[in-house]
C-alpha positions as CSV (number, residue, x, y, z in Angstrom):
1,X,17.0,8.2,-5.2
2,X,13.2,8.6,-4.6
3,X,11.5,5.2,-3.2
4,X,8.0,4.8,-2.0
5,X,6.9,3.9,1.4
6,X,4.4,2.0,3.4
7,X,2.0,3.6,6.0
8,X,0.6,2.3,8.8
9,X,-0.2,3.2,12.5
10,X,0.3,-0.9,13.6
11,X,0.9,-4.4,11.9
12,X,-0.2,-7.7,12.3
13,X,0.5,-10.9,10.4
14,X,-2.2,-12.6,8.2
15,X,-3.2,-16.2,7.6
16,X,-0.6,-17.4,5.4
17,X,2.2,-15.2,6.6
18,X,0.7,-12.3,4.8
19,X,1.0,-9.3,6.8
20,X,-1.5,-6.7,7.3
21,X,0.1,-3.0,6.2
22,X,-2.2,-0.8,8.0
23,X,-3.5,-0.2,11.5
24,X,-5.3,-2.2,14.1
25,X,-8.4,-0.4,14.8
26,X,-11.2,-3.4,14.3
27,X,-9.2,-6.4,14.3
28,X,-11.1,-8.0,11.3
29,X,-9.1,-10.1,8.6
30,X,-10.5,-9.6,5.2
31,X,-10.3,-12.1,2.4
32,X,-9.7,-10.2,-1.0
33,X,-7.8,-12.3,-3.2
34,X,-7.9,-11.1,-6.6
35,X,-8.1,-8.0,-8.8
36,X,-11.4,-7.4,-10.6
37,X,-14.8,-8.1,-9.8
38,X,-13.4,-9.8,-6.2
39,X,-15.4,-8.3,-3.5
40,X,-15.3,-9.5,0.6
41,X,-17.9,-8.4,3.0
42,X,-16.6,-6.2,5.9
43,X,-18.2,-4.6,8.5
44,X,-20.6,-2.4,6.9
45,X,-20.7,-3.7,3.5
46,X,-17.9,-5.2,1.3
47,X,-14.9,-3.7,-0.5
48,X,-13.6,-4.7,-4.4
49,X,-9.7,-4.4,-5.2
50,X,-9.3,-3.3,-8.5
51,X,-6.8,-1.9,-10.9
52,X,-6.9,2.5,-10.9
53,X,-8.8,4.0,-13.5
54,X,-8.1,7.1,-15.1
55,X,-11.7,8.1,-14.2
56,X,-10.8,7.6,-10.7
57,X,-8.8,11.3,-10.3
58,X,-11.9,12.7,-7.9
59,X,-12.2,9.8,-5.9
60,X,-8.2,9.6,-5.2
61,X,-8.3,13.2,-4.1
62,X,-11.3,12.9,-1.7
63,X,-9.3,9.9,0.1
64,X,-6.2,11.9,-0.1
65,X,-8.0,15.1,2.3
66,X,-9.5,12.4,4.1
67,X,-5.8,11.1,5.5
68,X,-5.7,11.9,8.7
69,X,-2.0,14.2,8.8
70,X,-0.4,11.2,11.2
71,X,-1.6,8.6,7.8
72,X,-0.4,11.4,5.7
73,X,3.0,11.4,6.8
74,X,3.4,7.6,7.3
75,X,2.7,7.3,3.4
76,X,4.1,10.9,1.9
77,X,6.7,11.9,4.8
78,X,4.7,15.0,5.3
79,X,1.2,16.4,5.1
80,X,-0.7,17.9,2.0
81,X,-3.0,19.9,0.6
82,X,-5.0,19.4,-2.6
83,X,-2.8,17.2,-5.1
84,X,-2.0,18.7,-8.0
85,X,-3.6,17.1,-11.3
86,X,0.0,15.4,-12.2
87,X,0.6,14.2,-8.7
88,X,-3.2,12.2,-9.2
89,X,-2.6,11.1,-12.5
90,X,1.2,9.8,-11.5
91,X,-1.1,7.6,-8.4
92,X,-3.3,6.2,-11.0
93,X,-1.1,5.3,-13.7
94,X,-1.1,1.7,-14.9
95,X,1.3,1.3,-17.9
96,X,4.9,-0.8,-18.4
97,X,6.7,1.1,-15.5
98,X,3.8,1.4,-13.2
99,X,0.6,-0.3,-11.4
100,X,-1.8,1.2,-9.3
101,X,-4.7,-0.8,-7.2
102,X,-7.8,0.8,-5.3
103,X,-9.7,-0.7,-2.6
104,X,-13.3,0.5,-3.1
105,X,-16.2,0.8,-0.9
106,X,-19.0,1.3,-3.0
107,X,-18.4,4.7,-4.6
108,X,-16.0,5.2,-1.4
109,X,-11.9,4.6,-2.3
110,X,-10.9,3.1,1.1
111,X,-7.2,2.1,0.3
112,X,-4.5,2.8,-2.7
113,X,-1.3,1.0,-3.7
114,X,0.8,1.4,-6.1
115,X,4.6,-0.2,-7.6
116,X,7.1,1.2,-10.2
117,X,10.1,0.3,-11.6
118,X,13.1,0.8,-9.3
119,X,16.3,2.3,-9.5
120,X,18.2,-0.5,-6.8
121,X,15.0,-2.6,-7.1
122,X,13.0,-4.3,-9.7
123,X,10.1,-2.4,-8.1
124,X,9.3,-0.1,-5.5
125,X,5.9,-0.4,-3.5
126,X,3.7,2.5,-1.1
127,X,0.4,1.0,0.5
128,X,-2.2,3.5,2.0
129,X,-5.7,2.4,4.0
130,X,-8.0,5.0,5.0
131,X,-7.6,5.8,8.7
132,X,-11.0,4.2,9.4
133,X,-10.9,1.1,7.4
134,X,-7.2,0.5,9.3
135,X,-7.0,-3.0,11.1
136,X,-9.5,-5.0,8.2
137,X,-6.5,-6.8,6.5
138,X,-7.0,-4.4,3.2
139,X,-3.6,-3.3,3.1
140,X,-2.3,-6.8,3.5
141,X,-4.3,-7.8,0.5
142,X,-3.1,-4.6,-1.6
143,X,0.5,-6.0,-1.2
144,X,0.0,-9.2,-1.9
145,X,-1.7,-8.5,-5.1
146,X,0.7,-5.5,-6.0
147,X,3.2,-8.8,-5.9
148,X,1.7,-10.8,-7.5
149,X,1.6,-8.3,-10.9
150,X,5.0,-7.4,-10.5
151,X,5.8,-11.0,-10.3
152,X,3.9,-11.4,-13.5
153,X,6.0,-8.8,-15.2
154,X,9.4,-10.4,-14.2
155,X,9.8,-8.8,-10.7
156,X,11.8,-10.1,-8.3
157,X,13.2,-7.4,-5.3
158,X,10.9,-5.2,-4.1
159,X,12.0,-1.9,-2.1
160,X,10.1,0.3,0.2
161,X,11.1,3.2,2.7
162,X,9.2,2.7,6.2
163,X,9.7,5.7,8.7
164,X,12.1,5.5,11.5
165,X,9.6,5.3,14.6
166,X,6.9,3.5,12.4
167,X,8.2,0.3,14.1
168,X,4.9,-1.8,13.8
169,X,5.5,-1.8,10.0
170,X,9.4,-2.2,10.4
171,X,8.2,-5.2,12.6
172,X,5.8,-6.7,9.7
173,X,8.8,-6.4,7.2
174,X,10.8,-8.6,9.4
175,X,8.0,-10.9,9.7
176,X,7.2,-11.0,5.8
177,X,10.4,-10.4,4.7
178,X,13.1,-11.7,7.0
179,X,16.4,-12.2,4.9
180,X,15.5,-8.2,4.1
181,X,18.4,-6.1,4.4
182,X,17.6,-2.9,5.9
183,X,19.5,0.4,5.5
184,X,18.8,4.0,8.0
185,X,19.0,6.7,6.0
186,X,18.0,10.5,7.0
187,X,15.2,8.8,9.3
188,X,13.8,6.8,6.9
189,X,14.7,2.8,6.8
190,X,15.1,1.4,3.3
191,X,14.0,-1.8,2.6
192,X,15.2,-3.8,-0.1
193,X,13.4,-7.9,-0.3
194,X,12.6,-10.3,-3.0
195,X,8.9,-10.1,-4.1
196,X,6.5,-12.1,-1.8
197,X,5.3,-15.3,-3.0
């Protein structure tokens, strides 16, 4: 079975028992609360979550090289070089089985997230935030609208593969999700909850 996974260097919990899925490096919450034309003003200007674009392919693979190879890991289980065209094109796609948001800086992607149709699951989730823009609450908004479109389309378990040592994120789950059942497999913990609400 392949499932997704969440990266993050640390986790902290949200207004509203939303958790944040990415590091602690500024300490700022950030209030993006829908998809489309929302935009909240962080530290250095303001940041829009949106659904992927096809037209997004050179912007994904900047951020991608721009994952620092700890980030990297926590999100892929290994490092990379340049993603290969179907590897982009599979991050972007939004269609029946799959979703995809962005977090965008101006022209800058600063965060990706994306759900598909699981095997054990109704859906499985991976959440990425650009080292530097780690700590702003972007991730934590990323999941919670990634749930709230797979809710729309009928979802209601969610699964997600977290790292071993990556216990700030392991933490956050049990926060978020607390009646999650948890499985160790090969290093990795699967995580299998009901969708956030």
């Amino acid at each position: 079975m392949m499932r997704t996974q969440l990266a993050s260097p640390g986790g902290v919990p949200m207004p509203g028992g939303v958790p944040v899925v990415c590091g602690n490096t500024l300490g700022v919450p950030v209030g993006v609360t829908a998809v489309s034309g929302d935009v909240t003003a962080v530290p250095g200007g303001a940041v829009e979550i949106r659904p992927a674009r096809p037209d997004d392919e050179e912007g994904i693979r900047r951020f991608l090289g721009g994952l620092s190879p700890r980030t990297q890991a926590r999100r892929f289980f290994a490092g990379m070089g340049r993603p290969s065209a179907g590897f982009v094109r599979t991050l972007l796609a939004v269609n029946e089985r799959r979703d995809a948001l962005l977090a965008v800086h101006g022209n800058l992607l600063v965060g990706h997230a994306m759900s598909y149709r699981g095997e054990e699951t109704d859906v499985e989730i991976a959440v990425v935030v650009g080292d530097e823009w780690q700590g702003m609450g972007l991730g934590s908004r990323l999941v919670r609208t990634l749930m709230r479109r797979a809710e729309s389309r009928g979802a209601r378990t969610v699964g997600m593969d977290v790292l071993g040592d990556n216990r700030e994120v392991l933490s956050m789950v049990r926060r978020a999700w607390p009646e999650a059942t948890m499985r160790v497999s090969s290093g990795t913990v699967e995580v299998t909850a009901k969708v956030l609400r």
